[in-house]
C-alpha positions in Angstrom: -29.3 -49.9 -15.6 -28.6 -46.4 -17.0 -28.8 -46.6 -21.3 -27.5 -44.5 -23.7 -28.7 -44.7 -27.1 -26.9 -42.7 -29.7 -27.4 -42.6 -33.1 -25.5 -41.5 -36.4 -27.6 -39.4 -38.5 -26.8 -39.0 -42.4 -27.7 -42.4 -43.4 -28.7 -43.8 -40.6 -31.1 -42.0 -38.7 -32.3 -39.5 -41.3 -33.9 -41.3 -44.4 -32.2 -40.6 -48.1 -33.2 -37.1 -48.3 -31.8 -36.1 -45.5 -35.0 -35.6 -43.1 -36.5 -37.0 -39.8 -39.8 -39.0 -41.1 -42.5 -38.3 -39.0 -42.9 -41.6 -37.9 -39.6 -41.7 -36.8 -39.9 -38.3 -34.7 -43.5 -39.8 -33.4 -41.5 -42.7 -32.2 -38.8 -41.3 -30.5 -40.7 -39.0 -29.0 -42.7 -41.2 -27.2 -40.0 -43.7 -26.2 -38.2 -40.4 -24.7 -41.2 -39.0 -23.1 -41.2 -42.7 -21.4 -37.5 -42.0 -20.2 -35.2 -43.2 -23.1 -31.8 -41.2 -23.3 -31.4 -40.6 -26.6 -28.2 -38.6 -28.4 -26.7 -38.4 -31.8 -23.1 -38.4 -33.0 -22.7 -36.7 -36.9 -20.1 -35.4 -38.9 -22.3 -32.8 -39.2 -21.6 -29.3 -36.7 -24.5 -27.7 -35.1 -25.4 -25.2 -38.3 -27.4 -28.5 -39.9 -28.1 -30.6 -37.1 -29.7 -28.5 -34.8 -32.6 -28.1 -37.2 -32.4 -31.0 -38.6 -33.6 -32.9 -35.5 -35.7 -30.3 -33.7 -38.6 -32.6 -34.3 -36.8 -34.9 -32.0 -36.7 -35.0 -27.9 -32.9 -35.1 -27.7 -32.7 -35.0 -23.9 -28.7 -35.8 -23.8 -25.9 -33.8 -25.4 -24.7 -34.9 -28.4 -21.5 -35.4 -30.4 -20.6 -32.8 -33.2 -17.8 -32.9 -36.1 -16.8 -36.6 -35.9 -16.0 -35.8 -32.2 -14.2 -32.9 -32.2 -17.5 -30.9 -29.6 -20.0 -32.2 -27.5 -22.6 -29.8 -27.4 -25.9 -29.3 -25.0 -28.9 -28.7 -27.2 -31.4 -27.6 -24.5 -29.1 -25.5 -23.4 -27.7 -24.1 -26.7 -24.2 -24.2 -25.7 -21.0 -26.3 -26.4 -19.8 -28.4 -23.7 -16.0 -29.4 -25.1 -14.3 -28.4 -28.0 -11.1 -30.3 -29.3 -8.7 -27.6 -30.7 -6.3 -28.0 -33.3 -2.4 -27.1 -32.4 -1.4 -23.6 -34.9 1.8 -25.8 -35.4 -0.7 -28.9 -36.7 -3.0 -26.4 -38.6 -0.1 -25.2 -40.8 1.1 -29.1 -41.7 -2.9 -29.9 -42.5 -3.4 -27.0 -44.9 0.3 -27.6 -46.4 -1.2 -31.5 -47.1 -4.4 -30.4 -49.1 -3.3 -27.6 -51.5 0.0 -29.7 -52.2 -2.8 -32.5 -53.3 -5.2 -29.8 -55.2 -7.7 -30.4 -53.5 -9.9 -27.4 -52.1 -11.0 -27.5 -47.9 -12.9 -25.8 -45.6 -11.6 -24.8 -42.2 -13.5 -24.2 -39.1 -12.4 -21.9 -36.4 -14.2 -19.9 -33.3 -14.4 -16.3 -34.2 -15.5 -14.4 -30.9 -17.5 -17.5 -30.2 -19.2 -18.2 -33.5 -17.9 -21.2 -35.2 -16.9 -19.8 -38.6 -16.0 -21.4 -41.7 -12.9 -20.1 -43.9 -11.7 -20.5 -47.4 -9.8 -19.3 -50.2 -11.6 -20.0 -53.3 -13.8 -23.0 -54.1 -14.1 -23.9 -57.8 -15.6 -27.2 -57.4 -19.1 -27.8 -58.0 -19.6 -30.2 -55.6 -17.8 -27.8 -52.7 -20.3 -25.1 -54.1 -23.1 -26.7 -53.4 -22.3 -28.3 -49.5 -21.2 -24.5 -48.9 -24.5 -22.7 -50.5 -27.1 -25.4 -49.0 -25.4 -24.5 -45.3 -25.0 -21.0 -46.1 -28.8 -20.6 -47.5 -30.8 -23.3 -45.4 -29.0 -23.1 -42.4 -27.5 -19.6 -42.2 -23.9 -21.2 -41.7 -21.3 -18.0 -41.7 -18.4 -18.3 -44.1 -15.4 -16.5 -44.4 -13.3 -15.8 -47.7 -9.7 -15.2 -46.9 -6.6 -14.8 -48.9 -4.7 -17.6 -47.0 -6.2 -20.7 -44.6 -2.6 -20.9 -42.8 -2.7 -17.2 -41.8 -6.6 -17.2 -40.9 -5.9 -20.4 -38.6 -5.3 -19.9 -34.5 -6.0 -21.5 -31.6 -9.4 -21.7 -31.7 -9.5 -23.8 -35.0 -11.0 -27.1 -35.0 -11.6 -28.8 -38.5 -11.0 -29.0 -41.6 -13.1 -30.6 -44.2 -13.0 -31.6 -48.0 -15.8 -32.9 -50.4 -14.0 -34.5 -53.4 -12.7 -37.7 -55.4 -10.9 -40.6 -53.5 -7.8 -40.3 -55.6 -7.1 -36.8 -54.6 -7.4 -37.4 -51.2 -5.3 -40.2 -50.5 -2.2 -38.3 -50.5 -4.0 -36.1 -47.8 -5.1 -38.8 -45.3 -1.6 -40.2 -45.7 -0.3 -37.1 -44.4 -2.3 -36.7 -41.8 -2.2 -40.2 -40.6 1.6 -39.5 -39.8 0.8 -35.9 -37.6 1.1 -37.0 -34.1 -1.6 -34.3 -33.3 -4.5 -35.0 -35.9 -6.6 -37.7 -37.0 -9.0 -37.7 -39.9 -12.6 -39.2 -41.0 -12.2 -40.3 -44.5 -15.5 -41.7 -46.0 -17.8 -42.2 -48.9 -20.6 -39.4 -48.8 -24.2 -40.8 -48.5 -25.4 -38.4 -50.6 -23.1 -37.4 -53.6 -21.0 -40.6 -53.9 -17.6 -38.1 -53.5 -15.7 -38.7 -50.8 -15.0 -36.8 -47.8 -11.8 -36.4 -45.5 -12.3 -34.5 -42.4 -9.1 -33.6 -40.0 -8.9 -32.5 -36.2 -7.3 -32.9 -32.9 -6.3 -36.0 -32.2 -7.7 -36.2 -29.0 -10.6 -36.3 -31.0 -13.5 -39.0 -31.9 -16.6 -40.3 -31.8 -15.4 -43.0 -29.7 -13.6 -40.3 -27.1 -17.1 -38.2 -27.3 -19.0 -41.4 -26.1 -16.7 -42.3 -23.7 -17.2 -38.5 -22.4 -20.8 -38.8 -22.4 -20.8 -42.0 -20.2 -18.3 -40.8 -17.9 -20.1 -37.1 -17.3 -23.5 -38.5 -17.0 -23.0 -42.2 -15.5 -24.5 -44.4 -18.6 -24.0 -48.0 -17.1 -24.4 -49.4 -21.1 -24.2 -47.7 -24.7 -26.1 -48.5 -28.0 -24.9 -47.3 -30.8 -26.5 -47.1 -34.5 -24.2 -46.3 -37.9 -24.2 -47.2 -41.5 -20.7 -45.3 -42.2 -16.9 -46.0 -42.0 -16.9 -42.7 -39.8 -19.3 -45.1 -37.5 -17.1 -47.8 -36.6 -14.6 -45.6 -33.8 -18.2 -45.1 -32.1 -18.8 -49.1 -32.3 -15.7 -49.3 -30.5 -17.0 -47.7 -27.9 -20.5 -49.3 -27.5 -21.4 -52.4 -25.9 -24.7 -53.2 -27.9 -23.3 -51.9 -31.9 -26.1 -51.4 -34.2 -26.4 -51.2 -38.3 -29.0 -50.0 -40.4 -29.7 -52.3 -43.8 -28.4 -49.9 -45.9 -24.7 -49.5 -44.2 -21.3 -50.5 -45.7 -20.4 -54.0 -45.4 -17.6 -53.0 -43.1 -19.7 -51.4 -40.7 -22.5 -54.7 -40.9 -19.4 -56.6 -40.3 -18.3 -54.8 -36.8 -21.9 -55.0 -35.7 -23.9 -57.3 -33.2 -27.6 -56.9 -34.9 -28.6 -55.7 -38.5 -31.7 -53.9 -38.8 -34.0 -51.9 -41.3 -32.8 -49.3 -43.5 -32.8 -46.0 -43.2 -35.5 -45.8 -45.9 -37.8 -47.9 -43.5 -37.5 -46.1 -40.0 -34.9 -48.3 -38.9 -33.6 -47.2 -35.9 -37.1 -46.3 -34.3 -39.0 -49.4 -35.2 -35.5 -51.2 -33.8 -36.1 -49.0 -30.6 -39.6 -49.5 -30.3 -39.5 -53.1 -30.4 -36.7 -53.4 -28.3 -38.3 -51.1 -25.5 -42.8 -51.7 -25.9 
């Protein structure tokens, strides 16, 4: 039997400061060097996770932005994209600055996956753009309007605020017919984010890609977020780490260590010595 095991990252795989423990990398590593096919699937694009688990053998392509690519890190190249409809762009923009509340946008600019904005006021906005634009040399764009700086080749949008202001957003979107949003607590700043993009994309669709292309017989799946649970849907062994949101320990099959602990390698070293 061919097995796939793909992990979330912030909060799951990574410990509370954001990093790879050593332990964990020595783990995996060994366990892939043994023929494990191992993955991930984060919110996260490929400006911060690249780096952030280069310590790790990640021998299958993983799953980018919620879903929205799947993207080949040996290979350094995207796979599949999920583009936004210009029509759909327009509505999404229209639903955040009629709620106030500031967003980023993501678009392919001659290949290089650029972030745009207008102006960013709030603190906590600042700082997710400056540690992406000074740790991991992320390229953002001011412009004077989101609507008119949006094309074809634009893919998400994201927002890093309080859950109040973006209710009215996720509402919105939840009635496009061609977008779908992530709407979650953030593991690190206790703001909430709301992430949109094509509908035709998901963690769930991007695991159900990566078994089709590559011919994974089974999937196991760890999470600890409410942005975890469309990728439980489409595992058949659904995994969470001590430390994840009761809805997410609900949807599961097993419970194991935190993220604190090296959960998900001791888990996977267990389960495989």
């Amino acid at each position: 039997m061919k097995r796939l095991y793909i992990t979330d990252l912030d909060g799951t795989l990574l410990d509370p400061n954001g990093k790879i423990t050593e332990k964990t990398a020595d783990i995996l590593n060994r366990l892939t060097a043994e023929g494990m096919h191992l993955t991930f699937a984060t919110a996260r694009s490929v400006y911060s996770a690249k780096p952030i688990t280069s310590a790790v053998n990640i021998n299958v392509p993983c799953i980018l932005m919620n879903g929205v690519s799947i993207y080949d890190l040996k290979g350094d190249c995207y796979i599949k994209n999920e583009y936004i409809p210009v029509s759909t762009s327009a509505q999404i923009t229209e639903a955040f600055k009629k709620a106030g509340a500031e967003c980023f946008m993501y678009r392919f600019n001659n290949g290089v996956l650029t972030c745009y904005y207008t102006e960013i006021t709030s603190r906590v906005m600042k700082a997710f753009a400056e540690v992406r634009k000074n740790n991991y040399n992320k390229p953002y764009v001011q412009c004077s309007s989101l609507l008119e700086a949006a094309d074809d080749m634009t893919i998400y949008y994201t927002a890093l605020t309080d859950y109040e202001k973006l209710i009215p957003v996720k509402e919105a979107i939840d009635s496009m017919e061609d977008a779908d949003c992530a709407f979650y607590k953030d593991t690190y700043t206790g703001k909430w984010f709301l992430e949109a993009f094509s509908a035709k994309a998901s963690k769930s669709n991007g695991i159900r890609f990566l078994r089709e292309r590559y011919g994974f017989d089974e999937v196991v799946a760890f999470g600890d977020n409410l942005n975890d649970l469309p990728m439980f849907e489409q595992a058949d062994i659904k995994i969470a780490v001590g430390n994840a949101r009761e809805e997410v320990k609900a949807a599961a099959d097993h419970i194991i260590g935190t993220n604190d602990e090296d959960g998900v390698a001791r888990w996977l070293r267990d389960e495989l010595s």
